[in-house]
C-alpha positions as CSV (number, residue, x, y, z in Angstrom):
1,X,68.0,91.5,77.7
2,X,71.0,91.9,76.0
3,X,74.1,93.9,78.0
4,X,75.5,95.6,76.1
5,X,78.5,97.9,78.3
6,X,80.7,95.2,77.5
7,X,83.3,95.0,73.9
8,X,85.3,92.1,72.7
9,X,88.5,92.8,75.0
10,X,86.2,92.1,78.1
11,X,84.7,89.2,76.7
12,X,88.4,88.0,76.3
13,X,89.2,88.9,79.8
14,X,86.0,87.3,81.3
15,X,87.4,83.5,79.4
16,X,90.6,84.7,81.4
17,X,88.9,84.9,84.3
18,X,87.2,81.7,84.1
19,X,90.2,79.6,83.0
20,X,91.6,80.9,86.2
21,X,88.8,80.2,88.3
22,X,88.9,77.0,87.0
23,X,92.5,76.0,87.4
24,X,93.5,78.1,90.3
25,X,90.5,78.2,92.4
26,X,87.3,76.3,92.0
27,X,90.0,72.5,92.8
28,X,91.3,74.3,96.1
29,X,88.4,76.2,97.5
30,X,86.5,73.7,99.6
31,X,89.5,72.9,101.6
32,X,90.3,76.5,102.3
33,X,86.9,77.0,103.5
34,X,87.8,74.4,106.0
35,X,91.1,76.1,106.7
36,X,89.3,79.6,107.0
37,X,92.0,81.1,104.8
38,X,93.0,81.8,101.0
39,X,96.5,80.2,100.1
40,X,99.0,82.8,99.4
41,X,99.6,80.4,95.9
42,X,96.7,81.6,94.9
43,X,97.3,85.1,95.1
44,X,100.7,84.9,93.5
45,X,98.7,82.9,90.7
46,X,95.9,85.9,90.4
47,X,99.0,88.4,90.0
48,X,100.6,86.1,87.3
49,X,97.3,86.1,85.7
50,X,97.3,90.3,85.5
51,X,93.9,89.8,87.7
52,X,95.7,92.3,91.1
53,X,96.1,96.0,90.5
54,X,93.6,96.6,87.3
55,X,94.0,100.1,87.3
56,X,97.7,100.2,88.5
57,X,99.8,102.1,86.3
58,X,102.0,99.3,84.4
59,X,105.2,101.2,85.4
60,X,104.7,99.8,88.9
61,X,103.3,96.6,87.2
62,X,99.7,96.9,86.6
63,X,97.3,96.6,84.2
64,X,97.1,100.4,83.8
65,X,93.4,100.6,83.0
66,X,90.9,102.8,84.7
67,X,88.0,101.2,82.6
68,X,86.2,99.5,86.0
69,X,84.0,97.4,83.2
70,X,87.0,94.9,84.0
71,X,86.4,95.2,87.7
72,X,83.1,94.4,87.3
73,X,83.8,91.2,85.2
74,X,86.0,89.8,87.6
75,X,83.3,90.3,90.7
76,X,80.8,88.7,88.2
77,X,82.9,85.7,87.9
78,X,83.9,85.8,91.1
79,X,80.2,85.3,92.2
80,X,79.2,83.3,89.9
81,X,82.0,80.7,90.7
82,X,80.7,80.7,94.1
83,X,83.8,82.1,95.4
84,X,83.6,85.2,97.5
85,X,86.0,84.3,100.0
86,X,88.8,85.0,97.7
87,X,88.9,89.1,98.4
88,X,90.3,90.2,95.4
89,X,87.9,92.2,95.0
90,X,88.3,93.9,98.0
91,X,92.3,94.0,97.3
92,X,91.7,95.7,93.7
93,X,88.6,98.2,94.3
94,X,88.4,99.4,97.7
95,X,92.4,99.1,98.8
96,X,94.1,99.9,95.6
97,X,92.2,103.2,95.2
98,X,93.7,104.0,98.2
99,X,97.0,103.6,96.9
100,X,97.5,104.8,93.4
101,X,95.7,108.0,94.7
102,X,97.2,109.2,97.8
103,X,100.6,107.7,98.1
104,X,104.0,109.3,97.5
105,X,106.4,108.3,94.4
106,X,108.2,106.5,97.1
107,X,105.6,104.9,98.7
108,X,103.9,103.5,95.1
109,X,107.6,102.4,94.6
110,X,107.8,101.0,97.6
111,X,104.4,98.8,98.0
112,X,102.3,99.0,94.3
113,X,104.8,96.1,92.9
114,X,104.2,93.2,95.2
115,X,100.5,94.8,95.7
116,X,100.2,93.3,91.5
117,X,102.5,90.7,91.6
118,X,99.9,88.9,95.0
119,X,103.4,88.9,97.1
120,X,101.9,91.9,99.1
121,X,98.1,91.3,100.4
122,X,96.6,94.3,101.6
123,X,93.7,95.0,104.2
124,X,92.5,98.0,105.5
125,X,91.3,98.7,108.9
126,X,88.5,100.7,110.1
127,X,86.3,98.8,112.1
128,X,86.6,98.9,116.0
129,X,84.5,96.5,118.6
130,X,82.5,99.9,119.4
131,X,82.9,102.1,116.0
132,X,81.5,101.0,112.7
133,X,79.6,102.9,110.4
134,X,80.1,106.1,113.2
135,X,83.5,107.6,111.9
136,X,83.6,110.1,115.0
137,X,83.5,106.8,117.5
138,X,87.1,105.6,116.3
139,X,89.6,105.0,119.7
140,X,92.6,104.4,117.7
141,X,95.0,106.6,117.8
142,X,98.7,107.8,115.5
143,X,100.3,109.8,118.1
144,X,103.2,112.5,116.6
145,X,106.4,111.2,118.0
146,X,108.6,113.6,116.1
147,X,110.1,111.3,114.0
148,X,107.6,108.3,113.8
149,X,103.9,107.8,114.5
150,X,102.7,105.8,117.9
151,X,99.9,103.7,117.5
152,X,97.2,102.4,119.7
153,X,93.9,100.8,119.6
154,X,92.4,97.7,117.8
155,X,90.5,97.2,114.9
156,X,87.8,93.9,114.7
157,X,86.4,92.3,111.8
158,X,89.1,93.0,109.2
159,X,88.8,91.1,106.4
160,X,92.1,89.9,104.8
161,X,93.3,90.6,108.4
162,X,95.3,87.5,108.8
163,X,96.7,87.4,105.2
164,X,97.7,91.0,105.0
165,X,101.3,92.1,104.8
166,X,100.1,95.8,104.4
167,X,97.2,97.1,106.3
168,X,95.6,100.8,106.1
169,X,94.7,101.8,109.5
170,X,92.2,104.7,110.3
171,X,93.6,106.3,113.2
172,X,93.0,109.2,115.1
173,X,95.9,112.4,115.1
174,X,93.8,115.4,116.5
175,X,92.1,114.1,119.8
176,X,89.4,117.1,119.5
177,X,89.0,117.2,115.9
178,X,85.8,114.5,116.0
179,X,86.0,112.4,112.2
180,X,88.3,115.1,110.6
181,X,90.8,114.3,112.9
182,X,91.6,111.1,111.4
183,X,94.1,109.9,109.2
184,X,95.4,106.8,107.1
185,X,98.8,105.3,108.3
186,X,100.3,102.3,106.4
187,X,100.9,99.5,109.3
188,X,103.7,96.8,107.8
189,X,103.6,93.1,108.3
190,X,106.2,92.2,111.0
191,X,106.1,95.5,112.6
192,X,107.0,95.4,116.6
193,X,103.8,95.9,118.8
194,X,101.1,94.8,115.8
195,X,99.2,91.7,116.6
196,X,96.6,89.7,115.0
197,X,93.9,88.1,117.0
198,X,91.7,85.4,116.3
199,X,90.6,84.3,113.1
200,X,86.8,85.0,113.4
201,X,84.6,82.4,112.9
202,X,81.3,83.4,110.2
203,X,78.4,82.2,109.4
204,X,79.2,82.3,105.6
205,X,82.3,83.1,103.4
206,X,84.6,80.9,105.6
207,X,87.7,81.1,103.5
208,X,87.9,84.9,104.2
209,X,90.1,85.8,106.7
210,X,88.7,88.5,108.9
211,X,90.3,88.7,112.4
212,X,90.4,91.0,115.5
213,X,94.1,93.7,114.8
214,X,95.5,94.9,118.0
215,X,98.1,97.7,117.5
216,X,100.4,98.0,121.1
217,X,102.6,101.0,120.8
218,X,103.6,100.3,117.5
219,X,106.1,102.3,115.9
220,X,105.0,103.5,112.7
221,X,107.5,105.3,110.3
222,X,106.2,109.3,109.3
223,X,106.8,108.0,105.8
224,X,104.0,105.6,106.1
225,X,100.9,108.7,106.8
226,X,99.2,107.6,103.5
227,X,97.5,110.9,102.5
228,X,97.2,114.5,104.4
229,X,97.4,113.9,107.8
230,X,93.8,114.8,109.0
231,X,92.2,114.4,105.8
232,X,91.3,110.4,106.6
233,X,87.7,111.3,106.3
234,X,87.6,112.9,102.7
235,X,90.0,110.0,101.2
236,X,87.2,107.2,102.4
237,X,84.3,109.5,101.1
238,X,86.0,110.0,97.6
239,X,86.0,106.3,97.7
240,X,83.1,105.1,99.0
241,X,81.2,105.0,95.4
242,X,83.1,102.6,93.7
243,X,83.6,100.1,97.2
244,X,79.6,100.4,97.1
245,X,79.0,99.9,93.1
246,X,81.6,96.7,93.1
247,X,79.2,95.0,96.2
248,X,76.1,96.3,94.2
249,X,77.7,94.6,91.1
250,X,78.3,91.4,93.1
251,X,74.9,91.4,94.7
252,X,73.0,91.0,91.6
253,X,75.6,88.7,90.0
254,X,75.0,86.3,93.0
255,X,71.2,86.6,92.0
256,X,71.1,86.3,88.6
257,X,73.1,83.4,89.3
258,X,70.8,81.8,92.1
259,X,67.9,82.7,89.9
260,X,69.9,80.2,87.1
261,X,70.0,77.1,89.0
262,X,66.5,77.5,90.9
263,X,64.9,77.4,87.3
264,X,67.1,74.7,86.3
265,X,65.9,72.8,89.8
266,X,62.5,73.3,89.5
267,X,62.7,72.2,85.7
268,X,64.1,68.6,86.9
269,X,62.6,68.5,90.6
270,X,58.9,66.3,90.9
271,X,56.4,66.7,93.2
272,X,52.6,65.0,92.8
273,X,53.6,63.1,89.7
274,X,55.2,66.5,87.7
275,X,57.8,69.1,87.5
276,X,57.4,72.2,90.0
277,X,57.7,74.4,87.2
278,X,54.3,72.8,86.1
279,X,52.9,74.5,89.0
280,X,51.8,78.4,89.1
281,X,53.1,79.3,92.3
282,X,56.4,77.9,91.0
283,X,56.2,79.9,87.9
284,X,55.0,83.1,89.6
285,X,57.8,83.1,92.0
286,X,60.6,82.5,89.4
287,X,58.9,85.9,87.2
288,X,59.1,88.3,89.6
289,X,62.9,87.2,90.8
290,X,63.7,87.2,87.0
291,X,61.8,90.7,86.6
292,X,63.8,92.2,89.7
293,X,66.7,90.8,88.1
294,X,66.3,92.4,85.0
295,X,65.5,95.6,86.1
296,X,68.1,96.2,88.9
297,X,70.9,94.9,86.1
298,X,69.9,97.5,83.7
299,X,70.0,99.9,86.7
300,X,73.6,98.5,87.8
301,X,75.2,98.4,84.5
302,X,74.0,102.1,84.0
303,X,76.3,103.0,87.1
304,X,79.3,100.7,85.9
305,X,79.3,102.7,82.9
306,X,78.7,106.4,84.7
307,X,81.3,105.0,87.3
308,X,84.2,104.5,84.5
309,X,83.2,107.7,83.1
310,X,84.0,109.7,85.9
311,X,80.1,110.1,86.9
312,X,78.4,108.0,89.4
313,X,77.5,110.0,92.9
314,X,77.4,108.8,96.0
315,X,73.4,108.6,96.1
316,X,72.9,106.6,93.2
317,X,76.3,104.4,94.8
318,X,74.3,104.1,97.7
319,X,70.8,103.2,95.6
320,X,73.1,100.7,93.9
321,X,74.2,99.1,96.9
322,X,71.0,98.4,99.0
323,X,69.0,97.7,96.2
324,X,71.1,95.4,95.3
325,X,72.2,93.5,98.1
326,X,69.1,93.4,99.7
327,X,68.0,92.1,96.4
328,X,70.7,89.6,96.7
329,X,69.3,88.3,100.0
330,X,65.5,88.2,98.6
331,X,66.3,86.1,95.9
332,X,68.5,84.0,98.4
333,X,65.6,82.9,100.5
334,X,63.5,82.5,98.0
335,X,65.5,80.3,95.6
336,X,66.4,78.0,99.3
337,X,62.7,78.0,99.8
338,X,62.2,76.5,95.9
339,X,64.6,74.0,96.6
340,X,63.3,72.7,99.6
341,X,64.8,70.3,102.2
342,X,68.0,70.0,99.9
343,X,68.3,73.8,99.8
344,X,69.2,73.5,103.6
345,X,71.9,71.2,102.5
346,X,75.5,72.5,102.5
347,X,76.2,70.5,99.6
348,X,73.8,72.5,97.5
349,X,75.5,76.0,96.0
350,X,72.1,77.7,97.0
351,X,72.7,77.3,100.6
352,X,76.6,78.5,100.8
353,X,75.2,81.5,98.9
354,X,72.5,81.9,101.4
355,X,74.8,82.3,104.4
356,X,77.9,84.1,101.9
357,X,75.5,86.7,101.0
358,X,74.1,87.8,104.3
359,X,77.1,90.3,104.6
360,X,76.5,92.1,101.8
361,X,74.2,94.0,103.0
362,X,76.0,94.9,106.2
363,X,79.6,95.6,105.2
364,X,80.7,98.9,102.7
365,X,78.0,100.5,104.6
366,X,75.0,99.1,105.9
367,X,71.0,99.4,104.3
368,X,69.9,101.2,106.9
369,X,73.2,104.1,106.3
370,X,72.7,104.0,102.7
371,X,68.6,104.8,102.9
372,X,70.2,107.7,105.5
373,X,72.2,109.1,102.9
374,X,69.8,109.0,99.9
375,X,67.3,110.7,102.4
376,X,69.4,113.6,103.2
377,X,70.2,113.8,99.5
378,X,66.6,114.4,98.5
379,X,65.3,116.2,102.3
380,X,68.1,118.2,102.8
């Protein structure tokens, strides 16, 4: 079917996007999936390319554009390039919201420049080795010194953790106050007492630093509390939809895109003296992957529009989001399956995006907490 949410000036944007892929990314990516990290030149190219801080206000040195139909583009091409280890998506959507809508004059001053310009890579920090999806479980804690905040506790499985010069840590400020006693302070890279552990070691998405943050009586400056102090747990449910529509966006990119080069396989591949796609099984598999497809797109783009109009909920976020991932991994399995004994092969793009993918359905909230909130939408 035809898309049509998208006008001339993101069609323009999307070649801008793939000229960069092409140039910047695609001729370095397998070797920093062997290093397990993104270079920093690519970053610094993504912010010469106006691809970091979209909806930054260009006073600070954005692109000053709340339209997220360029958002979207980018995690399309992202995907499609077989390149999800490159976070920007992660830098623009879930971490820049963050910033352009809670922080001081001073503070957008202070960090929203180098956060366009790729000098500044951002992370943020919620998860702990025993908290997750359970906000009320988070240990660490932003203890009122007076003059600065005290920090303790450690974070795991932060992606961007290695990279970042500016990570958002949840922390807890009122010991009895359960998940409304948490708040967002801004930790700085080189700050006395913050450490980085490990760079953790995945099954997929290799070049994606996510590492193990252990914060040892750091002292954080008042100045830094990004947001009311307390109020940490309405700032990440105000932003929850649109970190949940860009995975959902992602998750059916990845299979529209696996979908593309199973039918191309099974076009080319022989088995008993013809082409798979001469066989009905074959055919039947790749219909109902291209009728999913179809459908859940129509669905998504739907929400991309309602999303840049200032409309998308949380439920149909969180519709958008399982659907789609779990799509994502369907069509995964199925597509390796198609391709056989070479779909097992690393060499093949439908095995990296067999093991990339699994996360998606995990991360920005897990299937099983998005079914949880639909549920109590529609029960309570």
């Amino acid at each position: 079917m035809q898309r049509q949410i998208f006008t001339e000036e993101h069609d323009a944007f999307r070649a801008t996007v793939r000229a960069f892929l092409d140039k910047e990314v695609l001729p370095y990516y397998e070797q920093w999936e062997k290093d397990g990290i993104v270079s920093r030149d690519a970053w610094l190219a993504a912010g010469r390319q106006g691809l970091l801080g979209l909806a930054v206000p260009e006073e600070y040195g954005g692109g000053g554009t709340t339209d997220f139909r360029y958002s979207a583009v980018l995690a399309e091409e992202f995907t499609r390039a077989g390149v999800p280890g490159f976070a920007v998506g992660l830098h623009n959507d879930i971490i820049g919201p963050y910033l352009t809508s809670l922080a001081t004059e001073e503070q957008k001053r202070r960090w929203l420049p180098g956060f366009c310009s790729g000098e500044t890579v951002t992370a943020i920090a919620m998860t702990e080795p025993g908290a997750g999806s359970d906000l009320q479980a988070i240990r660490t804690t932003a203890e009122d010194k007076g003059d600065h905040w005290l920090l303790n506790g450690s974070k795991t499985f932060i992606s961007n953790g290695i990279l970042a010069d500016l990570v958002i840590v949840v922390a807890r400020t009122t010991p009895e106050g359960g998940a409304k006693g948490l708040s967002l302070i801004v930790v700085e890279r080189g700050a006395e007492g913050f450490e980085r552990g490990r760079n953790l070691d995945k099954i997929g998405q290799k070049s994606q630093d996510t590492a193990e943050l252990f914060f040892h009586d750091v002292r954080v400056p008042k100045e830094n509390l990004l947001g009311e102090r307390d109020g940490a747990f309405l700032h990440l449910m105000t932003n929850l939809a649109q970190e949940r529509v860009a995975i959902a966006v992602a998750g059916i990119a990845a299979a529209e895109h696996l979908l593309e080069i199973t039918t191309r396989y099974v076009k080319e591949r022989e088995a008993f003296g013809r082409p798979l796609a001469k066989l009905q099984h074959i055919r039947f598999e790749i219909a109902e992957m291209a009728t999913e497809c179809a459908v859940t797109r129509t669905f998504l783009d739907r929400c991309v529009v309602d999303h840049t109009e200032g409309t998308l909920d949380a439920v149909h976020a969180s519709m958008a989001k399982w659907w789609a991932t779990e799509l994502q991994k369907r069509v995964a399995d199925r597509c390796l399956q198609l391709h056989g004994g070479y779909g097992y092969m690393a060499e093949y793009p439908v095995a990296r995006a067999f093991t990339d993918g699994c996360v998606q359905t995990i991360y920005g909230g897990t299937t099983e907490i998005m079914k949880e909130i639909i549920g109590r939408s529609l029960l309570a």
